[in-house]
DSSP file (Angstrom, degrees, kcal/mol; ACC not computed):
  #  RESIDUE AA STRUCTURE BP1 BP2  ACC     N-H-->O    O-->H-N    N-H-->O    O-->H-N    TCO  KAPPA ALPHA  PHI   PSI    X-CA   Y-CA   Z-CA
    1    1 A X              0   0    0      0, 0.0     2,-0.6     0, 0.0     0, 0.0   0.000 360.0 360.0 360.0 143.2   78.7  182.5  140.2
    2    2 A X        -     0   0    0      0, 0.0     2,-0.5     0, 0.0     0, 0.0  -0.828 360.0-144.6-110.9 105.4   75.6  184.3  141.2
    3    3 A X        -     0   0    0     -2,-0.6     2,-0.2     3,-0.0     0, 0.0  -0.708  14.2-170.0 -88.5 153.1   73.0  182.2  143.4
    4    4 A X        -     0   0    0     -2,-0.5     2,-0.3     0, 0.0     0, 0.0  -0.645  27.5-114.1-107.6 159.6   69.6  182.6  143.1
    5    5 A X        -     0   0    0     -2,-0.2     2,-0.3     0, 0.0    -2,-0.0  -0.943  36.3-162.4 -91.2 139.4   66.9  181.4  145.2
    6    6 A X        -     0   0    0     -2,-0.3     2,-0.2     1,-0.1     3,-0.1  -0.643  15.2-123.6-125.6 144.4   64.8  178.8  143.2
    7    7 A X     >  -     0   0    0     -2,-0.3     4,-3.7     1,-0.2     5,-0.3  -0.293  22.1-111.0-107.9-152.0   61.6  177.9  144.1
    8    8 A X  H  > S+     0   0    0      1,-0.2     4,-2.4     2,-0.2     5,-0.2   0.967 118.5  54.3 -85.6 -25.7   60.5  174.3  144.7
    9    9 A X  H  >>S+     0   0    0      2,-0.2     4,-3.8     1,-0.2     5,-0.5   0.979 114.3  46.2 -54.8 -43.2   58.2  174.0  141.5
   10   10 A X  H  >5S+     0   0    0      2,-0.2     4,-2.8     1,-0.2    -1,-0.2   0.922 111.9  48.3 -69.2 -33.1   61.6  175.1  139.7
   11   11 A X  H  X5S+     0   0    0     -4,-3.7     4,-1.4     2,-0.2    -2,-0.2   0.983 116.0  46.2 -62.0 -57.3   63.8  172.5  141.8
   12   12 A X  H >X5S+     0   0    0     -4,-2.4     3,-2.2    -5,-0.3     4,-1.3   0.920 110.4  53.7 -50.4 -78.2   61.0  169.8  140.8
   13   13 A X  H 3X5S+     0   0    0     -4,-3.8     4,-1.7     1,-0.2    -1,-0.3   0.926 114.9  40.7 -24.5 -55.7   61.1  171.1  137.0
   14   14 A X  H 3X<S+     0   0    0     -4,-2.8     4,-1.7    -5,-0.5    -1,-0.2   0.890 110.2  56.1 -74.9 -21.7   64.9  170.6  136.8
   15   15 A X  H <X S+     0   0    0     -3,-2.2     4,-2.3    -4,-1.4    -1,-0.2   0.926 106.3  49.2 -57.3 -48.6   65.0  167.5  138.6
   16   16 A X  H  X S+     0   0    0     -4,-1.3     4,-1.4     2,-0.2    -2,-0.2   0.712 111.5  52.9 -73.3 -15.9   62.6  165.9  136.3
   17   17 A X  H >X S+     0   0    0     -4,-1.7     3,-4.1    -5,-0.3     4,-0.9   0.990 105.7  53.2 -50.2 -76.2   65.0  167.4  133.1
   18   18 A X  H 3X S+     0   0    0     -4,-1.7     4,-6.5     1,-0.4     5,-0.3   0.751 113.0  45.0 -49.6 -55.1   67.9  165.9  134.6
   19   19 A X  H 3X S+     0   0    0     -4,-2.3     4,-1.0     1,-0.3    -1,-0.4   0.670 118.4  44.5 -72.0 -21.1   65.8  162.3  134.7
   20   20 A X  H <X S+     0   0    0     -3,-4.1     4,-1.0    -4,-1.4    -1,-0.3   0.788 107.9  50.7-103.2  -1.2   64.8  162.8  131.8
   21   21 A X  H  X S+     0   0    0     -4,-0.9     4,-3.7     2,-0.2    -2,-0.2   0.777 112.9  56.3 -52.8 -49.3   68.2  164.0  130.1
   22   22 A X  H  X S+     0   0    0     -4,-6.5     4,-2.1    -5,-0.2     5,-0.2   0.996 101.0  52.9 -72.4 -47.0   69.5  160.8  131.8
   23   23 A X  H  X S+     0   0    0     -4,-1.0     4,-1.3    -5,-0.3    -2,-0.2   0.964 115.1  41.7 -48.5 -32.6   66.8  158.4  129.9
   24   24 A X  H >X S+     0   0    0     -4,-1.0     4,-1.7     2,-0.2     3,-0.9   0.949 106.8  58.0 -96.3  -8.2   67.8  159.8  126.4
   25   25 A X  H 3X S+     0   0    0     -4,-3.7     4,-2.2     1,-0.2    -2,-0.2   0.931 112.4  46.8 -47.1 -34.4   71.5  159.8  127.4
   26   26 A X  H 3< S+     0   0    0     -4,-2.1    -1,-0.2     1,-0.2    -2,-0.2   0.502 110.2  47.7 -53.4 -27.6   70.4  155.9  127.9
   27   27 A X  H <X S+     0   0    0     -4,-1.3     4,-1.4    -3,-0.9    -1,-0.2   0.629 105.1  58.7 -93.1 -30.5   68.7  155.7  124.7
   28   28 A X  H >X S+     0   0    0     -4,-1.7     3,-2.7     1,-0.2     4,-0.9   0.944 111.2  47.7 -62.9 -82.7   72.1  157.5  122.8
   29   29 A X  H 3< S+     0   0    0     -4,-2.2    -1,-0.2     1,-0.3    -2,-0.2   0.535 109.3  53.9 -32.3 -13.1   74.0  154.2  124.4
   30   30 A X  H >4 S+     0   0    0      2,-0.2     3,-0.9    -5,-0.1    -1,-0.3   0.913 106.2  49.5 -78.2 -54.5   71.3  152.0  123.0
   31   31 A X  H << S+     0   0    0     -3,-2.7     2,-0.4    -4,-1.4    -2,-0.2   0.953 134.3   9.5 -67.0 -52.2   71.7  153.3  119.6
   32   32 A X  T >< S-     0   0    0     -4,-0.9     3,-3.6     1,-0.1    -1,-0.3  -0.672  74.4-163.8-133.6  83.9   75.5  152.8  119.6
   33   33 A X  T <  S+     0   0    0     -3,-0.9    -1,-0.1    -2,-0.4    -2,-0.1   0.637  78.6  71.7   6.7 -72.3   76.9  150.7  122.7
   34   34 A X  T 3   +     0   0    0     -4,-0.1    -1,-0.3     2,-0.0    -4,-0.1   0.397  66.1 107.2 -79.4  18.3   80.0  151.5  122.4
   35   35 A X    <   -     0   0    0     -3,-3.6     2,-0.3    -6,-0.1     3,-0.0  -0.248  66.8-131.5 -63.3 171.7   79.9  154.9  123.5
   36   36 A X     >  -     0   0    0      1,-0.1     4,-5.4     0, 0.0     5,-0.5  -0.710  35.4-102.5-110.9 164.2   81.4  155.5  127.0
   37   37 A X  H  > S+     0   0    0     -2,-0.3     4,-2.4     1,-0.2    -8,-0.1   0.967 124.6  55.0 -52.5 -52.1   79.0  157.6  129.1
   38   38 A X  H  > S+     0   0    0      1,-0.2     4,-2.2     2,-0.1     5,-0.4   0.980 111.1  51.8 -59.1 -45.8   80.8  160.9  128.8
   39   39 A X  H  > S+     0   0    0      1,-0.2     4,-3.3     2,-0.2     5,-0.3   0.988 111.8  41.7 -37.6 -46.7   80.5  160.2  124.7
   40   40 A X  H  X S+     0   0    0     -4,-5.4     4,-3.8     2,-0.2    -1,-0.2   0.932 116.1  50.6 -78.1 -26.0   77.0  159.6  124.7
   41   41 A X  H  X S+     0   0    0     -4,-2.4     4,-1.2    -5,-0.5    -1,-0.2   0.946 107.4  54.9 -47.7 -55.1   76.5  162.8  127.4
   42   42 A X  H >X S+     0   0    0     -4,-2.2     4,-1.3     2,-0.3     3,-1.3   0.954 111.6  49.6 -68.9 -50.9   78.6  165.1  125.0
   43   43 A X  H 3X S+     0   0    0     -4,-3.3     4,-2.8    -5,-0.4     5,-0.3   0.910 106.3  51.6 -63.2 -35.8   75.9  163.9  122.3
   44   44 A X  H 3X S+     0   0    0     -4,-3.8     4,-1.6    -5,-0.3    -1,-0.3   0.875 107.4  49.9 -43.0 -38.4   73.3  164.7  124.3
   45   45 A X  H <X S+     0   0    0     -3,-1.3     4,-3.1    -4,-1.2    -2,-0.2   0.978 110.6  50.2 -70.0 -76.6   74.7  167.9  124.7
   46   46 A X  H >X S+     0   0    0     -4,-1.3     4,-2.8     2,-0.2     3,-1.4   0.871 111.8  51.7  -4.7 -91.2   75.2  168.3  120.5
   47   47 A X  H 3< S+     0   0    0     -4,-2.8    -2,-0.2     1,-0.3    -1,-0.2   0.710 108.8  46.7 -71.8 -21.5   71.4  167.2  120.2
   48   48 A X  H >< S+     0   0    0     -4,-1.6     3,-1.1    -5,-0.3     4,-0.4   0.935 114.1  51.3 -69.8 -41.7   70.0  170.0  122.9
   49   49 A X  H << S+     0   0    0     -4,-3.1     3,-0.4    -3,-1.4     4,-0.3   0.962 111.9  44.9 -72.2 -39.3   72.3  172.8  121.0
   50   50 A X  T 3< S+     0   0    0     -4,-2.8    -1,-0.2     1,-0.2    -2,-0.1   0.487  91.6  94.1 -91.9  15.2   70.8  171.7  117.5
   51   51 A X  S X> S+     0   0    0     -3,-1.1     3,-3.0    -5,-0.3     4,-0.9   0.971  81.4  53.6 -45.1 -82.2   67.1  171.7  119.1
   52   52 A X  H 3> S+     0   0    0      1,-0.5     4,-1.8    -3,-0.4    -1,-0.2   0.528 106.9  46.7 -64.4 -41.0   66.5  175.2  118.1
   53   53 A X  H 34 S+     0   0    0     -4,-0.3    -1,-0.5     1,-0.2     4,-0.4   0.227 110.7  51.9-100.9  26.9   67.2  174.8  114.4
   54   54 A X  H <> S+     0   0    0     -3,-3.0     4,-0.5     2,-0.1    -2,-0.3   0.524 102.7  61.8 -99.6 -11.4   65.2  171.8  114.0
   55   55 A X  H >< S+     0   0    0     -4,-0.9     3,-0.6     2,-0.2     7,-0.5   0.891 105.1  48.6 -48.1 -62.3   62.6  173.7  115.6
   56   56 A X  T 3< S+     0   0    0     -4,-1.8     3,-0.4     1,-0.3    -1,-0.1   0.764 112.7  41.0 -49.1 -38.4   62.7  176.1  112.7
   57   57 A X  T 34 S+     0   0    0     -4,-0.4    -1,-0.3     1,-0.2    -2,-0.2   0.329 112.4  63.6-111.6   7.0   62.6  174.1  110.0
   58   58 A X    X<  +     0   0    0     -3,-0.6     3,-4.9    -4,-0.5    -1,-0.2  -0.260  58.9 172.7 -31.0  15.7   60.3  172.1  111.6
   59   59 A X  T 3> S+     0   0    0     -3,-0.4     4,-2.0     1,-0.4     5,-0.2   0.544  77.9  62.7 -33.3 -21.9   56.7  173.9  112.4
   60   60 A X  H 3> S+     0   0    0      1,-0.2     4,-2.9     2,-0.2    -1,-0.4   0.977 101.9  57.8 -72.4 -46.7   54.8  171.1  113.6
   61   61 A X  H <4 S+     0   0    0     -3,-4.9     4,-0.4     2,-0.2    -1,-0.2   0.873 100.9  44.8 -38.6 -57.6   57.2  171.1  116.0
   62   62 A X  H >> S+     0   0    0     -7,-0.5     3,-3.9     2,-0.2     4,-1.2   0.977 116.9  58.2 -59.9 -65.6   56.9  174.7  117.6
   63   63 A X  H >X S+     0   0    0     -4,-2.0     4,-1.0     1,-0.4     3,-0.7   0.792 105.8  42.0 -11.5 -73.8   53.0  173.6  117.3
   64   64 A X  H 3X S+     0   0    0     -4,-2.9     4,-1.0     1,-0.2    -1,-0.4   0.739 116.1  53.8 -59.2 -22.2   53.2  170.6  119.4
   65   65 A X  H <4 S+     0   0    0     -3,-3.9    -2,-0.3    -4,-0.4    -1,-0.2   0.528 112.7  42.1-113.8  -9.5   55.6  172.7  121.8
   66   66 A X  H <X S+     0   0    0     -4,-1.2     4,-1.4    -3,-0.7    -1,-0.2   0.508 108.0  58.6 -96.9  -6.1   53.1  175.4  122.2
   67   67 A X  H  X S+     0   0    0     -4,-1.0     4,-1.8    -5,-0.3    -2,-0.2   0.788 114.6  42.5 -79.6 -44.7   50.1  173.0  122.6
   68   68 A X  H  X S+     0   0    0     -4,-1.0     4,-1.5     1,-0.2    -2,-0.1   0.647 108.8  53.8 -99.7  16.0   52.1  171.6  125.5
   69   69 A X  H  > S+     0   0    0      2,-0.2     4,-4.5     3,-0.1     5,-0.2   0.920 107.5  49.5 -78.1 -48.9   53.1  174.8  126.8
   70   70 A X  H  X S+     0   0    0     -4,-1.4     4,-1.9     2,-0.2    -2,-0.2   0.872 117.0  47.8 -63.3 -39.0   49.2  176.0  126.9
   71   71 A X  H  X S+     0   0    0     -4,-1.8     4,-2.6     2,-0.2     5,-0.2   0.936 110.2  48.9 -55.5 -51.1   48.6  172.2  129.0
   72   72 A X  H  X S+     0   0    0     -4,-1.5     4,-2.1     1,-0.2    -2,-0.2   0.993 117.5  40.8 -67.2 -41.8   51.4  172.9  131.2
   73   73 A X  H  X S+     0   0    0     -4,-4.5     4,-1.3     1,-0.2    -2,-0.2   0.874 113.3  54.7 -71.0 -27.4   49.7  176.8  131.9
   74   74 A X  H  X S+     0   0    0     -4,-1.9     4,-2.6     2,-0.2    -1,-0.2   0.979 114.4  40.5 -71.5 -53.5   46.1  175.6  132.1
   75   75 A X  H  X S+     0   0    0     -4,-2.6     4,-2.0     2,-0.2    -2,-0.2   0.796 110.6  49.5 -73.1  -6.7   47.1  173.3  134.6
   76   76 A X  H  < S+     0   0    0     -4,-2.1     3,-0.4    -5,-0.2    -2,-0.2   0.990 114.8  56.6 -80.0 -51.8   49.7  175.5  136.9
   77   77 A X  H  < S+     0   0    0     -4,-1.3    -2,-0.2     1,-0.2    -1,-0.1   0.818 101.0  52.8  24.2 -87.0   46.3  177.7  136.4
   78   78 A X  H  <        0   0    0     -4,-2.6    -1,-0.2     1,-0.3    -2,-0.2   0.839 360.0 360.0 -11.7 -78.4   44.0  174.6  138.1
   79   79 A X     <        0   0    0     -4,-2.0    -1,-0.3    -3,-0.4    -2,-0.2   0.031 360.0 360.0 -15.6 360.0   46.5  174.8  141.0
């Protein structure tokens, strides 16, 4: 495996994925209990792969995800 050096904005960015990957893994287990952790992970996993086509057939989507793209660049901008 090839390290990189990352910078701290990026470590921050990925931390806050990770926290928020774990709140919907938490939300999978709401909807059906009896997963076990790795279950509900591997469906997390599932619902990030099928992101991309629900994106497509979705446009409001890509919309809302470029509205907060242009928020997130105005403010890195601010900075």
């Amino acid at each position: 495996m090839i390290k990189r050096k990352m910078s701290s904005k990026t470590v921050n960015a990925r931390s806050l994925v990770l926290y928020e990957l774990d709140l919907f893994i938490d939300c999978i287990r709401a909807v059906d209990p009896e997963l076990k952790p790795d279950e509900a992970t591997v469906l997390a996993a599932v619902a990030l792969h099928q992101m991309s086509e629900l994106l497509r057939e979705k446009p409001v989507l890509i919309q809302r995800f470029r509205e907060a793209a242009a928020k997130i660049k105005s403010k890195a901008h601010d900075d």
